[in-house]
C-alpha positions in Angstrom: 0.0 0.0 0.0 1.5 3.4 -1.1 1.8 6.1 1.9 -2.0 8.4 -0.5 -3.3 5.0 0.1 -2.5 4.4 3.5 -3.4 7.6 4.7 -6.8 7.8 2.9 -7.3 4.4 4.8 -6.4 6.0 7.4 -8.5 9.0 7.4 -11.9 6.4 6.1 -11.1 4.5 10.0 -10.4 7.9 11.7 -13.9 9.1 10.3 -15.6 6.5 11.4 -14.6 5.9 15.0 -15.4 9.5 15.3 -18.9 9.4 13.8 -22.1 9.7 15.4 -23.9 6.3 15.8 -26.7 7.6 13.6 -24.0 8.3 10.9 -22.5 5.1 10.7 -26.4 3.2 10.9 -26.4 5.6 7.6 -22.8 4.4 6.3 -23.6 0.4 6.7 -27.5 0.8 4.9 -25.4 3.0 2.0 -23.0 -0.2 2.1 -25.4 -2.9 2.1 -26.9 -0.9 -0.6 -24.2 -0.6 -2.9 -23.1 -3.8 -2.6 -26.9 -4.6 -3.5 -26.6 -2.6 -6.6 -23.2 -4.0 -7.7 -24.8 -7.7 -7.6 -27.2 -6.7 -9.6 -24.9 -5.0 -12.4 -23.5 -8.9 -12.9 -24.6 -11.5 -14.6 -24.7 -14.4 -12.6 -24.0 -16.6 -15.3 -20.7 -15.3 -16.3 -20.0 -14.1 -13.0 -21.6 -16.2 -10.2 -18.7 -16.1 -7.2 -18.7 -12.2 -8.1 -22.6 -11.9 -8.3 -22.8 -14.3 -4.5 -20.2 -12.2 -2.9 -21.7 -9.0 -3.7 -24.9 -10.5 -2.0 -23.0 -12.1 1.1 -21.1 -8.6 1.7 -25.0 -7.0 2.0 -26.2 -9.6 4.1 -23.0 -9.6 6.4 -24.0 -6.0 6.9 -28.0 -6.4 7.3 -27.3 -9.3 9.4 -24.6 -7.4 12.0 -27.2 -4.8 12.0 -29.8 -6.7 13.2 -27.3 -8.8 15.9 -26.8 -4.8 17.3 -29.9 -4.2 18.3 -30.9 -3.8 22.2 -34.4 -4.6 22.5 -34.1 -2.9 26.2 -34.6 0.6 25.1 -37.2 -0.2 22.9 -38.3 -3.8 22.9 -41.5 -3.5 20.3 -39.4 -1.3 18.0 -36.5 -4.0 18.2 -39.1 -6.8 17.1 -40.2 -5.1 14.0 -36.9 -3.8 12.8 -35.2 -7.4 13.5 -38.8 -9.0 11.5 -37.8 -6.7 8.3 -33.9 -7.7 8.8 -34.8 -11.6 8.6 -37.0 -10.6 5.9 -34.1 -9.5 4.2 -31.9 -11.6 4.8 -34.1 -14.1 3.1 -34.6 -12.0 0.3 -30.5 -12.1 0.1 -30.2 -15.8 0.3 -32.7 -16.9 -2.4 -31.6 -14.3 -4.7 -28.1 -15.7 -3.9 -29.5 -19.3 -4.4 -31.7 -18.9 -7.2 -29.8 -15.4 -9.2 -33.1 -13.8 -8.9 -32.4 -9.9 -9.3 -36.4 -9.2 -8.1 -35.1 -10.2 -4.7 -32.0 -8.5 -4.6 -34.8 -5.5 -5.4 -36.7 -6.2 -2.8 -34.3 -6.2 -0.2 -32.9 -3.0 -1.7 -36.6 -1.7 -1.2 -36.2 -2.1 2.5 -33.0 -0.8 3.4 -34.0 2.3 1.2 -37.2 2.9 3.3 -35.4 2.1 6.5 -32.7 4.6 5.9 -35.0 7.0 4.6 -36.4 6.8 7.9 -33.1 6.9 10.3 -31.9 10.1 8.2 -35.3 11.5 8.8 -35.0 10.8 12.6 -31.7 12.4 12.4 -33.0 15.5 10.5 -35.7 15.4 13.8 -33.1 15.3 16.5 -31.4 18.2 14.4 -34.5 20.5 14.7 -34.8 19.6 18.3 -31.4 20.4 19.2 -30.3 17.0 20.4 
């Protein structure tokens, strides 16, 4: 690794130990996403280990999301987000399993309308000087 490439890996670590929690919820939904999007710009059939480890890098994501939740804050809202992260990851493994792009859409689907709503709680806590 040349010393531009260290130290932009560098700063990318730096930035996020420093970030807010609500940031990096936003940086792993943007990375499951693009990962997401990136499986779907392969052809499975010419490029299956590339097209399955798109999908696995997404899931590892959706799936260390979910593990990170503490249900002792808010137990109901815990339940529903970890219901739509199985969801998912099920979506993830039979697109994997079956090169189904609809599924990989699906899944994209509800990471986009769960981040839409974590950057709308953040735009909230912003207003409300929190």
């Amino acid at each position: 690794m040349n010393s531009s490439a260290a130290a932009a890996s560098a700063y990318r670590q730096s930035s996020v130990e420093s970030a807010p929690p609500i940031k990096i919820i936003h940086m792993l939904y943007d990375g499951a996403i693009r990962f997401l999007r990136q499986a779907q710009a392969i052809d499975p059939k010419a490029d299956r280990f590339g097209f399955q480890e798109k999908i696995r890098r997404a899931d590892a994501i959706v799936c260390e999301l979910r593990l990170s939740l503490d249900p002792t804050h808010a137990p109901e809202f815990s339940e529903q987000i970890s219901t739509l992260y199985l969801f998912v990851e099920d979506q993830l493994r039979a697109a994997e399993m079956e090169s189904d792009p609809e599924r990989i859409e699906v899944a994209v689907d509800v990471l986009q309308t769960l981040l839409d709503g974590w950057k709308q709680i953040e735009v909230d806590l912003a207003r409300n000087g929190a």
